[in-house]
TORMIBA-441571 format. One record per residue (C-alpha): residue number from 0; x, y, z. Coordinates in Angstrom, 3 decimals. Layout:
BEGIN
+-----+----------+----------+----------+
! num !        u !        v !        w !
+-----+----------+----------+----------+
! NUM !        X !        Y !        Z !
...
+-----+----------+----------+----------+
This chain:
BEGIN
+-----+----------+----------+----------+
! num !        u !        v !        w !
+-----+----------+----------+----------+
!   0 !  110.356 !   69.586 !  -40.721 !
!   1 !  113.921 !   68.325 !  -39.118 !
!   2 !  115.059 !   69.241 !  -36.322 !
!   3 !  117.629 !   71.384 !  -37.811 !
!   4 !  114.963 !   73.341 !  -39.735 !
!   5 !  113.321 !   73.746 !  -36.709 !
!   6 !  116.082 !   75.247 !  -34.887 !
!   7 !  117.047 !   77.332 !  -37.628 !
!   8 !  112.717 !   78.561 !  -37.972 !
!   9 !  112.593 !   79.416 !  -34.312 !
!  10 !  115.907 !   81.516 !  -34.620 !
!  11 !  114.474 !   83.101 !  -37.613 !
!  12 !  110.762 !   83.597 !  -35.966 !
!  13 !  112.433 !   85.261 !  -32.575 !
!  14 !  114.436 !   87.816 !  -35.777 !
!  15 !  111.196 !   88.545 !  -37.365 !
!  16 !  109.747 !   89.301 !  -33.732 !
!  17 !  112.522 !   91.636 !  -32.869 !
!  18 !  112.885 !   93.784 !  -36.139 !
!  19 !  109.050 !   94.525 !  -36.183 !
!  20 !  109.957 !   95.685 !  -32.471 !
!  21 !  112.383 !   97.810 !  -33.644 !
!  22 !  110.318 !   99.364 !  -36.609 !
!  23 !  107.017 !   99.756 !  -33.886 !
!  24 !  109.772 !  101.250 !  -31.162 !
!  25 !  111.055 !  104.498 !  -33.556 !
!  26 !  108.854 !  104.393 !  -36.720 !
!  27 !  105.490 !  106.109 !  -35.332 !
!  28 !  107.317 !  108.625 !  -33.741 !
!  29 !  109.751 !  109.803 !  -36.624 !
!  30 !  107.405 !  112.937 !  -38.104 !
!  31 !  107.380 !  114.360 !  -34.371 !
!  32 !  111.296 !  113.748 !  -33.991 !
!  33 !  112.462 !  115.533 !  -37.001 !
!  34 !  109.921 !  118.239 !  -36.927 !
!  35 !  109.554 !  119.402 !  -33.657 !
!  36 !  111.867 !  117.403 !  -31.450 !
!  37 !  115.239 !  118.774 !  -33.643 !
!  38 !  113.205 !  121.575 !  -34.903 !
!  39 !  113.644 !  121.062 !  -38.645 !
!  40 !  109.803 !  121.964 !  -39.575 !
!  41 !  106.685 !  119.792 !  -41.401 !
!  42 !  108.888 !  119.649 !  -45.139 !
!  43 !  112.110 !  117.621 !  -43.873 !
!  44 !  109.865 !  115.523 !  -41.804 !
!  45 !  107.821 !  114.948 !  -44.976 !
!  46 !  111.112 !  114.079 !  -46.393 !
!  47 !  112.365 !  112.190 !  -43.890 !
!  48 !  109.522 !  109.655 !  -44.740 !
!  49 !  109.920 !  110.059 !  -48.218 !
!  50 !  113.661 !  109.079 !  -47.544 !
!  51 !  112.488 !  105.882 !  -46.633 !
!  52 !  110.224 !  104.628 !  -49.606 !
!  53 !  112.915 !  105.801 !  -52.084 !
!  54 !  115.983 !  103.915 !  -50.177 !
!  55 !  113.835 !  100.986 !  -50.793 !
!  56 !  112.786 !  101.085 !  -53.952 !
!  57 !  116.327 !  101.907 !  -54.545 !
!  58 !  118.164 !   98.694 !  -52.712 !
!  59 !  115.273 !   96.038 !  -53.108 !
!  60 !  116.073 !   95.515 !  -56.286 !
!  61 !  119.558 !   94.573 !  -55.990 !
!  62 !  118.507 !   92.879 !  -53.285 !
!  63 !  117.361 !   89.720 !  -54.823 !
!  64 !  120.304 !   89.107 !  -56.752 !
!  65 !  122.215 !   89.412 !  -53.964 !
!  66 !  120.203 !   87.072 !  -51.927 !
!  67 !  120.418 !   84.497 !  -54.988 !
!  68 !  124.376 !   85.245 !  -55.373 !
!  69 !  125.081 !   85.232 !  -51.736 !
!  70 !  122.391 !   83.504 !  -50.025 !
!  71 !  119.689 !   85.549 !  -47.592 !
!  72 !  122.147 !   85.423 !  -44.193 !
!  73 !  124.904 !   87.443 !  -45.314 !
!  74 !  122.099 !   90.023 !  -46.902 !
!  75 !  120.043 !   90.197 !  -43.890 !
!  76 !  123.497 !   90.565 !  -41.477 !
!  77 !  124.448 !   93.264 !  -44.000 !
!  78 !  120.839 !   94.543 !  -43.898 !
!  79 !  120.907 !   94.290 !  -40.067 !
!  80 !  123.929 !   96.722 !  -39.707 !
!  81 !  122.923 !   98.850 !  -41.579 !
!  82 !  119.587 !   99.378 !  -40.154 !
!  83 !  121.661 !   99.727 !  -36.602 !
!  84 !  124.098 !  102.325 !  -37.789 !
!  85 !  121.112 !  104.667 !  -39.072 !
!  86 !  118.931 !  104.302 !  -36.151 !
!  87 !  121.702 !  105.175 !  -34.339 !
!  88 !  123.016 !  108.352 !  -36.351 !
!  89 !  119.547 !  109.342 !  -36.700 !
!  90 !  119.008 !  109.896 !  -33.042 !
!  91 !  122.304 !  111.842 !  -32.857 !
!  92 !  121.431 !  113.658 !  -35.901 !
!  93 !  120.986 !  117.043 !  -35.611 !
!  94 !  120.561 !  118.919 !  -39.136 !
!  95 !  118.603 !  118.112 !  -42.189 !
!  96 !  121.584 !  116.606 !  -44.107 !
!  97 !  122.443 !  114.393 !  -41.864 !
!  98 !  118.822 !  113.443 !  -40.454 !
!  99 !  118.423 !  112.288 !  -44.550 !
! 100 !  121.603 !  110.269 !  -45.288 !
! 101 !  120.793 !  108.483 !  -41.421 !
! 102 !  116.826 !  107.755 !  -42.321 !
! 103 !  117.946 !  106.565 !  -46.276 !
! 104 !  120.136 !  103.988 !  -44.410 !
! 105 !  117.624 !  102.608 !  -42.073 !
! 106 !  115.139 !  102.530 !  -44.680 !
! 107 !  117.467 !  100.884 !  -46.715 !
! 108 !  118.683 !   98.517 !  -44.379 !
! 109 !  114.636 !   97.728 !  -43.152 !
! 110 !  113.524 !   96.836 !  -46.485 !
! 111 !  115.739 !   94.028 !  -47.219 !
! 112 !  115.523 !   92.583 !  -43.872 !
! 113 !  111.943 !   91.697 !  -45.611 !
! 114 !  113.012 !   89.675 !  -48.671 !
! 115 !  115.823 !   88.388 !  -46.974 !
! 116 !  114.201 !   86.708 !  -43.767 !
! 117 !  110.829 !   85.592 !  -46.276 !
! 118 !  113.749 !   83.727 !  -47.822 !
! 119 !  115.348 !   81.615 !  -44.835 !
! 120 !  111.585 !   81.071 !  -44.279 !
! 121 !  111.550 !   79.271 !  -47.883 !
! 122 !  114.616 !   77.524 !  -47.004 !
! 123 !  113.464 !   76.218 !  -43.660 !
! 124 !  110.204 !   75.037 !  -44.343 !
! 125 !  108.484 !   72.544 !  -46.570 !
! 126 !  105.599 !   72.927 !  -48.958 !
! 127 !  103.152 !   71.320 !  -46.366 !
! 128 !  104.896 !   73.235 !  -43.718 !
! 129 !  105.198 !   76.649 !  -44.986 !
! 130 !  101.518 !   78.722 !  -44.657 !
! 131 !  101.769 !   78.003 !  -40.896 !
! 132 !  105.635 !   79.581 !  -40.650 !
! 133 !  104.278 !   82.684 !  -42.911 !
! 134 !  100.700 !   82.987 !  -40.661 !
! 135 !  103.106 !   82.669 !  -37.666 !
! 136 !  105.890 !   85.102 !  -39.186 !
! 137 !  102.840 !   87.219 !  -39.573 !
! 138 !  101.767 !   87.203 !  -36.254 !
! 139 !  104.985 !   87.843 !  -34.347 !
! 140 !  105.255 !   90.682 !  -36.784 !
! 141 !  102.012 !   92.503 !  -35.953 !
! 142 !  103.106 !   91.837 !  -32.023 !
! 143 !  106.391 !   92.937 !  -32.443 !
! 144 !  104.635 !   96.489 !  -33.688 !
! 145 !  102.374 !   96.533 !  -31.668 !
! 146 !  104.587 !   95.826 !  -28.235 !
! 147 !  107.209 !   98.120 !  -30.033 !
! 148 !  104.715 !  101.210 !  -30.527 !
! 149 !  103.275 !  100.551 !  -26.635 !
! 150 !  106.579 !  100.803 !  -25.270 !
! 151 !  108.346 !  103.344 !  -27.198 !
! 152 !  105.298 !  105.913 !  -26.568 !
! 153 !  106.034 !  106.081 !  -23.231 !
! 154 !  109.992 !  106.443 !  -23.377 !
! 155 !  109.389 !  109.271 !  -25.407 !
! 156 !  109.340 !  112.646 !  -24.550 !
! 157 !  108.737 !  115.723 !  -26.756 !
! 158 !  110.527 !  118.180 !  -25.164 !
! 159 !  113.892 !  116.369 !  -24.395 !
! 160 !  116.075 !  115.051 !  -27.376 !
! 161 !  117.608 !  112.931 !  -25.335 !
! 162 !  114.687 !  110.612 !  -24.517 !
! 163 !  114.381 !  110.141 !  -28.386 !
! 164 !  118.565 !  109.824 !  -28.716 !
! 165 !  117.885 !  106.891 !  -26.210 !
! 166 !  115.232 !  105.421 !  -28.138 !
! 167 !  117.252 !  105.272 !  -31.653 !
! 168 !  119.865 !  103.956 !  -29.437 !
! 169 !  117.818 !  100.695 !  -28.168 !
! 170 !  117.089 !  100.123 !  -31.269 !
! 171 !  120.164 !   99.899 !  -33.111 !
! 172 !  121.348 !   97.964 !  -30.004 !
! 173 !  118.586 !   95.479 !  -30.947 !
! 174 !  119.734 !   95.109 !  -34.417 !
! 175 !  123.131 !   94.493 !  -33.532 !
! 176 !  121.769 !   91.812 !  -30.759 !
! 177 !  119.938 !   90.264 !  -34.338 !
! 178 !  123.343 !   90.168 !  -35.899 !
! 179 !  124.650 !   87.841 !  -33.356 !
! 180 !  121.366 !   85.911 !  -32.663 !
! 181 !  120.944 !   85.873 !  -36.566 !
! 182 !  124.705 !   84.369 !  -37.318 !
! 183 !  123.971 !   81.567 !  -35.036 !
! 184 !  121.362 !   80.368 !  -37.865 !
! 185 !  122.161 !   77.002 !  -39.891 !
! 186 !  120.574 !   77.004 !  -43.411 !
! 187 !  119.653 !   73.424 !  -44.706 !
! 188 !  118.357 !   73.004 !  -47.777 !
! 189 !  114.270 !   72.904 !  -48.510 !
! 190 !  112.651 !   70.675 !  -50.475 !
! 191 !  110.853 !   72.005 !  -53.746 !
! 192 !  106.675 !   71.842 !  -54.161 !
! 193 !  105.994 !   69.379 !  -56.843 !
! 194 !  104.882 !   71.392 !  -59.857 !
! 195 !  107.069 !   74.258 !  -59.225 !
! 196 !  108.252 !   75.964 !  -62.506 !
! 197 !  112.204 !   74.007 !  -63.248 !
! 198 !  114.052 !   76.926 !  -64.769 !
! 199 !  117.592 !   78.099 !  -64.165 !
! 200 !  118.584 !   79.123 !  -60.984 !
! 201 !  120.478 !   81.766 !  -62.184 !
! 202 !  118.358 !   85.370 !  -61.005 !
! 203 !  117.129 !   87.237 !  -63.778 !
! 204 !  114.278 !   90.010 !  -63.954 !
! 205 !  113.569 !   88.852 !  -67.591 !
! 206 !  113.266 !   85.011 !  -66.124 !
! 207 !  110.545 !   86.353 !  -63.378 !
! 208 !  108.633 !   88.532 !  -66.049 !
! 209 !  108.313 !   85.325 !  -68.227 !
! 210 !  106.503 !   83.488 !  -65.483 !
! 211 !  103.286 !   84.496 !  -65.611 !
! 212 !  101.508 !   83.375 !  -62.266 !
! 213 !  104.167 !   85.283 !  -61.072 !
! 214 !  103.498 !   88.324 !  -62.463 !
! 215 !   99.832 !   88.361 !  -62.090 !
! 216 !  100.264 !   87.557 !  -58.642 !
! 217 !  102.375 !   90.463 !  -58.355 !
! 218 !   99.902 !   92.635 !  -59.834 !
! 219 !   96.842 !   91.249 !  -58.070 !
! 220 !   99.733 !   92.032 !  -54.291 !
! 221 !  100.307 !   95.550 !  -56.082 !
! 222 !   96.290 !   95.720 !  -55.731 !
! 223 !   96.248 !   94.315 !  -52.186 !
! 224 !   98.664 !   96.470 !  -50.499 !
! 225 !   97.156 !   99.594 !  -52.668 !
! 226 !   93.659 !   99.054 !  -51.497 !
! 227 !   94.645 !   98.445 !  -48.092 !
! 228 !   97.839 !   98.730 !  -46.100 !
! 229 !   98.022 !  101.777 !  -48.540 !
! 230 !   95.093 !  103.803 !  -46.962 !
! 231 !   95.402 !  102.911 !  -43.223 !
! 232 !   97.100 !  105.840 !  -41.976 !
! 233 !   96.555 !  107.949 !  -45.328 !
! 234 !   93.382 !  108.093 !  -46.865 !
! 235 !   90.792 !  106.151 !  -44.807 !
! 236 !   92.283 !  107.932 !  -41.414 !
! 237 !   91.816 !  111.208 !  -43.589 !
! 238 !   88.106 !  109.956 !  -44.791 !
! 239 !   87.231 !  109.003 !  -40.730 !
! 240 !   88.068 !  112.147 !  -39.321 !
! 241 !   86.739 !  114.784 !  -42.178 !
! 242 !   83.902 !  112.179 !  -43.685 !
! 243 !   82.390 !  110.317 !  -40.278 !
! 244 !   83.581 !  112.609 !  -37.763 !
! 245 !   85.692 !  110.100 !  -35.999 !
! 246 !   88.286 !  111.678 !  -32.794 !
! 247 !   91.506 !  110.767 !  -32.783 !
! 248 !   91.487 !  108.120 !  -29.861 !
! 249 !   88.783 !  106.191 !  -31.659 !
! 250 !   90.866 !  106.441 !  -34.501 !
! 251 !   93.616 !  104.535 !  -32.067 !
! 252 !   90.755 !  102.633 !  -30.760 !
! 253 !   90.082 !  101.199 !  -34.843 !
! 254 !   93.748 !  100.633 !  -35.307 !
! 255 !   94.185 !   98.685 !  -32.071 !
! 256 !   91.040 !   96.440 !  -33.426 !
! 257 !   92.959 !   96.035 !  -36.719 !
! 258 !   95.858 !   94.236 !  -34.456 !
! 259 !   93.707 !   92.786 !  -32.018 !
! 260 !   91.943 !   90.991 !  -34.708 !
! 261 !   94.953 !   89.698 !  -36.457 !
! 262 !   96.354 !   88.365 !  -33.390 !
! 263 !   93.219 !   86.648 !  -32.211 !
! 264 !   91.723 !   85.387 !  -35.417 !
! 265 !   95.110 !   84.083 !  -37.135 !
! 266 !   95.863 !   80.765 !  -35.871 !
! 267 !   91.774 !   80.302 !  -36.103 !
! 268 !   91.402 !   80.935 !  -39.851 !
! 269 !   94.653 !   79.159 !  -40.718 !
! 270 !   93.091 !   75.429 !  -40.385 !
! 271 !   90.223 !   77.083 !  -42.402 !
! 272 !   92.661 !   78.558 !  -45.218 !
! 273 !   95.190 !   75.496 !  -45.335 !
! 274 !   92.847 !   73.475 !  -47.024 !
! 275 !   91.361 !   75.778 !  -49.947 !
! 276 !   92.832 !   77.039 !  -53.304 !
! 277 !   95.024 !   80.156 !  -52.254 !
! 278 !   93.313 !   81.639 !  -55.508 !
! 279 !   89.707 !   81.392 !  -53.828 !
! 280 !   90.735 !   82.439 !  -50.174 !
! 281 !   92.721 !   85.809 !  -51.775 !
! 282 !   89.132 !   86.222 !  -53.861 !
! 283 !   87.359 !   86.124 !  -50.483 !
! 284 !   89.443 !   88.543 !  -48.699 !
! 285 !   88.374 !   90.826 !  -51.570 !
! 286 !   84.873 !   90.121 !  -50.947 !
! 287 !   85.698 !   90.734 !  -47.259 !
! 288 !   87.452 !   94.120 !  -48.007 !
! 289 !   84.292 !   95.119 !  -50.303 !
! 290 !   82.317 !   94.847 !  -47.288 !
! 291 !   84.658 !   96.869 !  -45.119 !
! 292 !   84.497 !   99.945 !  -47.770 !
! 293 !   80.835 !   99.459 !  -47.624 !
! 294 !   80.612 !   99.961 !  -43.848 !
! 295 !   83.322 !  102.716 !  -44.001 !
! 296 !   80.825 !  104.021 !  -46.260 !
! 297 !   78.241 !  104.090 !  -44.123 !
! 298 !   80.082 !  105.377 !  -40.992 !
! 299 !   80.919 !  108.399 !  -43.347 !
! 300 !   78.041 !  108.984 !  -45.657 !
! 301 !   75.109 !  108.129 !  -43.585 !
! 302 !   72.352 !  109.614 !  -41.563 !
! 303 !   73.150 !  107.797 !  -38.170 !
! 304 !   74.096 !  108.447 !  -34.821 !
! 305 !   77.786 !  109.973 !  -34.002 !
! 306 !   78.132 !  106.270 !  -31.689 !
! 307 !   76.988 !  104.299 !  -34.652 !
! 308 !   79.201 !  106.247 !  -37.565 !
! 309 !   82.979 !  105.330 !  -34.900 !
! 310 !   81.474 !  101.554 !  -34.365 !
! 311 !   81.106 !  101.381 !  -38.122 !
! 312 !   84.458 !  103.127 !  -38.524 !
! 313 !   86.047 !  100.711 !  -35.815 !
! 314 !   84.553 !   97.858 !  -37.581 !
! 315 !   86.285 !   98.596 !  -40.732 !
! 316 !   89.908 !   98.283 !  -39.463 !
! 317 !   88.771 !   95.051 !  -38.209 !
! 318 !   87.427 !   93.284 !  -41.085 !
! 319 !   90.677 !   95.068 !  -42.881 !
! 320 !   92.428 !   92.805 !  -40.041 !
! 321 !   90.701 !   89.214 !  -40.578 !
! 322 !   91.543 !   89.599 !  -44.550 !
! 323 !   94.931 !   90.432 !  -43.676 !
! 324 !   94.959 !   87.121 !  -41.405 !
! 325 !   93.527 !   85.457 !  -44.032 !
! 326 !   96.138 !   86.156 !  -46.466 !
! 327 !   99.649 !   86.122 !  -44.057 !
! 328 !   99.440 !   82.541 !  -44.847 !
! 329 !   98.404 !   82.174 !  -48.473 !
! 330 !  100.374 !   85.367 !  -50.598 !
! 331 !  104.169 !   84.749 !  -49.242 !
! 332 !  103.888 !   81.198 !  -49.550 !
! 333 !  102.434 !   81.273 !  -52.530 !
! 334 !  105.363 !   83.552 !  -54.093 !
! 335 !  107.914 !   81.223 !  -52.747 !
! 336 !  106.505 !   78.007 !  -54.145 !
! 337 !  106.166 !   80.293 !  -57.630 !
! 338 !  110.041 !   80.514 !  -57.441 !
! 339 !  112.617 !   77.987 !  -59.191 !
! 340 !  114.867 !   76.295 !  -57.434 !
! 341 !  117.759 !   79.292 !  -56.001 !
! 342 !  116.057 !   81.804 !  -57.171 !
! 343 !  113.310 !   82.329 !  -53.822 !
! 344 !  115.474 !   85.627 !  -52.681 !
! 345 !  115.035 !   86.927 !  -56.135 !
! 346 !  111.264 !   86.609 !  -56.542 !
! 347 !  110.753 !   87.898 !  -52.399 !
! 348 !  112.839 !   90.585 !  -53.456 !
! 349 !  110.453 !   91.388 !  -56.426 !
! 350 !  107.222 !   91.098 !  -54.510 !
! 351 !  108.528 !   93.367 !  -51.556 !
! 352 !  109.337 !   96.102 !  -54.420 !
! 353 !  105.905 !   96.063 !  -55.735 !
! 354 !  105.029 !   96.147 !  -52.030 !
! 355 !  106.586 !   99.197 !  -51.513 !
! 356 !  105.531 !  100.739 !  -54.855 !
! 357 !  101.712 !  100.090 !  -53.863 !
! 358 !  102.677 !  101.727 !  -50.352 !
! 359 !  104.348 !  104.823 !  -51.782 !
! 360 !  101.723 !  105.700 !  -54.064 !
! 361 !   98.497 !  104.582 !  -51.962 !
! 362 !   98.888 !  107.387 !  -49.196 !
! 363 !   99.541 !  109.601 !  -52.311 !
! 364 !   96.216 !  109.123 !  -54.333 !
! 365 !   94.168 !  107.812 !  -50.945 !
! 366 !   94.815 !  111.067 !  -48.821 !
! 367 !   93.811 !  113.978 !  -50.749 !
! 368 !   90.973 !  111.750 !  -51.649 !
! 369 !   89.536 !  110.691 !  -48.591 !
! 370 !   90.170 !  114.003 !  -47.363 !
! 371 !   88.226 !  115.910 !  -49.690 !
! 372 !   86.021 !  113.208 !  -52.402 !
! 373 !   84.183 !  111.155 !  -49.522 !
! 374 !   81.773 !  109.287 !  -52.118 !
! 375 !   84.158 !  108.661 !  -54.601 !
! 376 !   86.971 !  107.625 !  -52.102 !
! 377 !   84.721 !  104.606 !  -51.012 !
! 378 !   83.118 !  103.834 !  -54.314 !
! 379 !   86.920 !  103.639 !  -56.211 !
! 380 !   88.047 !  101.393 !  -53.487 !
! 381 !   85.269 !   99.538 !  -53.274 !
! 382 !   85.762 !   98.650 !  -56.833 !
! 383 !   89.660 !   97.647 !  -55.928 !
! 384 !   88.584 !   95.118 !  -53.700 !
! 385 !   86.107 !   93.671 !  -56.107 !
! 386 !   89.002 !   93.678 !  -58.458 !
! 387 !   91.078 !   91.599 !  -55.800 !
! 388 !   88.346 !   89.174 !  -56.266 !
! 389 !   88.409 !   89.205 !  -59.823 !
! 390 !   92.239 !   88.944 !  -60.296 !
! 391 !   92.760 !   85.978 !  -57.702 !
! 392 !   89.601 !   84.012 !  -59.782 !
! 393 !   92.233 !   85.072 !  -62.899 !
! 394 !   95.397 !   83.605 !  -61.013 !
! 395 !   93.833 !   80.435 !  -59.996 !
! 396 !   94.022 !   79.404 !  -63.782 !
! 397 !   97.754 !   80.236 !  -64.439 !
! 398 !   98.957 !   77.699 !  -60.907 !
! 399 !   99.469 !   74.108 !  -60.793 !
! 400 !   97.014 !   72.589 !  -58.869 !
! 401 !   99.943 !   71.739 !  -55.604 !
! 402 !  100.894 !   75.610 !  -56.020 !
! 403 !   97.100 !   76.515 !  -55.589 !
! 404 !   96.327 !   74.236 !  -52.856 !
! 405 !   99.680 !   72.479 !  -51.571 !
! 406 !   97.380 !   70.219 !  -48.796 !
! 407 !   96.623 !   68.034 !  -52.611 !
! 408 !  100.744 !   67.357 !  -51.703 !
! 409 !  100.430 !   65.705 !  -48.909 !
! 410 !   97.399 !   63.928 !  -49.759 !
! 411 !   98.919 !   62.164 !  -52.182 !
! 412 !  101.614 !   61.347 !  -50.041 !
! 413 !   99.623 !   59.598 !  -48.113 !
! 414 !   97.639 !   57.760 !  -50.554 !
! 415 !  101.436 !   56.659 !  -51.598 !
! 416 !  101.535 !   55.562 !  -48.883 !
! 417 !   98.764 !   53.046 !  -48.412 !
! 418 !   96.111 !   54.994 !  -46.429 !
! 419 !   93.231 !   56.311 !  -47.200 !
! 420 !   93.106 !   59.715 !  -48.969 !
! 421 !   91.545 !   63.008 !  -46.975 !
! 422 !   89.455 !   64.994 !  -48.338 !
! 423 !   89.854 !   68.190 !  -49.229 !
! 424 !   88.050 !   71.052 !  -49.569 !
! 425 !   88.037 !   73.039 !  -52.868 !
+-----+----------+----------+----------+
């Protein structure tokens, strides 16, 4: 990586940092706002989260074209002020209307901040380079979140508008402070993984659909995010508190282990992942998963102690966490080394939209189910995470050998090079 690159990464890592802040700082607290803060009852609040999934599922994807057209820094400054203008309308809105339009633009303006920073990533990194950017984008992420969540907690307060006015106000303050910070950024020029796909540059929906490691790999993500991120705070929450009997702070206490063990355990398994097929450490994670429905399983459906059912339960988030840290570095880097040459914003763009599909409907089919059908909640996803398994054994075969395990790159740069070849792990 040159020093430019470097520059440009650490400008890039502090904007990932700060909009994760910003979604932790406001996000949690939006149901409570709208419903009971500005009085507008359970349905707009519904709504107002509703608001968000459409408005990006709506802009993402335009958003990779424009990204491909434009290049990701305009997009994400765009992105950026929008986000800032409906934060801050949102915690000056006052009736249903305009609580809507203000959420639709900070969802809007949210999701392509995703597609768009993955892509500066791509662009500032190398092939050998780029799982430890992604693991490390990753981390600042879940601390930005996490930090954001702490401290906006306790500036809240439920019975003064205000304090929540003041809130939405930091953080469109904070996006604006990204616009400037973000501007700053110099964009050279990455170099391509040997083996990528060399097809036009020109971004085209029909182009991405006839790759096909891309589009499995966009199933198997539709999968990951379904089976997971799509039942945190839907269906498995639902399933610990009806199923296993779990309170609400040791529900808190299982999502704090969720963060605690992705920011303790991802710089340690990235050394471990770097050096495998992506295809065989995304089947492990499934294998991992399966064994986290299992012991949700048991904190739900068996015969033991209340103390032993909220360990199990706790447990779960955090094996949900060291598959997650297992896979920060291996899925985005592996969609941007899928992409021709120009064309990175367009396939981001694609993968965030099936993100957000799996997270719109996960919550919908997860919830009612782990609310209600405890056995067959854990046995269906326990079958999705063997099918993670399945599906990245599948991908393997469709990717070049560098694309599945980019550490063969350098290797043979080195052996180019007159030294000795390491080994590598398969």
């Amino acid at each position: 990586m040159t020093r430019a690159m470097g520059a440009a990464m650490r400008r890039i890592h502090v904007g990932n940092a700060l909009s994760a802040f910003g979604l932790g700082f406001t996000v949690p607290y939006l149901y409570v706002y709208v419903a009971q803060v500005r009085d507008l009852g359970a349905m707009t609040a519904g709504l107002v989260l509703a608001v968000f999934a459409v408005a990006a599922l709506i802009v993402l994807p335009f958003a990779g074209r424009a990204i491909v057209r434009r290049g990701p820094l305009p997009v994400l400054l765009t992105a950026l002020v929008t986000a800032a203008i409906g934060a801050l309308s949102l915690g000056l809105s006052a009736h249903a209307p305009t609580v809507l339009l203000s959420a639709a633009a900070l969802g809007a303006g949210q999701a392509v901040m995703q597609p768009a920073l993955a892509t500066m990533i791509v662009d500032c990194s190398t092939a050998e380079t780029r799982s430890r950017v992604f693991a490390t984008q990753f981390f600042l992420q879940n601390l930005g979140l996490g930090v954001g969540g702490l401290i906006g907690g306790h500036l809240v307060d439920t019975t003064s508008a205000a304090s929540f006015t003041v809130l939405f106000a930091i953080e469109a303050a904070m996006f604006l402070l990204l616009v400037v910070l973000m501007a700053t950024v110099r964009l050279p020029r990455s170099p391509r993984i040997e083996g990528a796909p060399s097809q036009s540059a020109k971004g085209s929906w029909k182009q991405l659909l006839g790759n096909r490691a891309m589009v499995q790999l966009s199933v198997l993500g539709f999968v990951l995010f379904f089976a997971c991120y799509g039942q945190f705070e839907s269906g498995l929450s639902a399933y610990g508190v009806e199923a296993a009997g779990i309170s609400t702070s040791a529900l808190g206490t299982a999502l704090a282990a969720n963060t605690a063990m992705i920011v303790v355990a991802q710089f340690a398994v990235l050394r471990f992942v770097e050096r495998r097929r992506r295809s065989r450490v995304i089947a492990m994670v499934g294998l991992i998963w399966a064994v986290a429905w299992v012991t949700a399983g048991y904190a739900g459906l068996g015969h033991g102690s209340q103390e032993m059912a909220t360990a199990a339960f706790v447990s779960t988030y955090a094996l949900f966490g060291l598959g997650e840290a297992m896979l920060s570095p291996t899925v985005a880097p592996l969609v941007a080394d899928l992409a021709p040459e120009g064309m990175a914003g367009q396939y981001n763009s694609a993968f965030a939209l099936v993100k957000q599909l799996a997270l719109a409907v996960g919550p919908a089919v997860g919830g009612p189910m782990g609310a209600s059908l405890h056995t067959p909640y854990i046995v269906t996803f326990l079958l999705f995470s063997l099918g993670i398994t399945y599906l990245a054994i599948r991908l393997g075969r469709e990717l070049t050998p560098v694309q599945n395990q980019p550490f063969l790159r350098k290797s043979r740069v080195v052996a180019q090079g007159g030294a000795q070849t390491e080994s590598v792990v398969a």
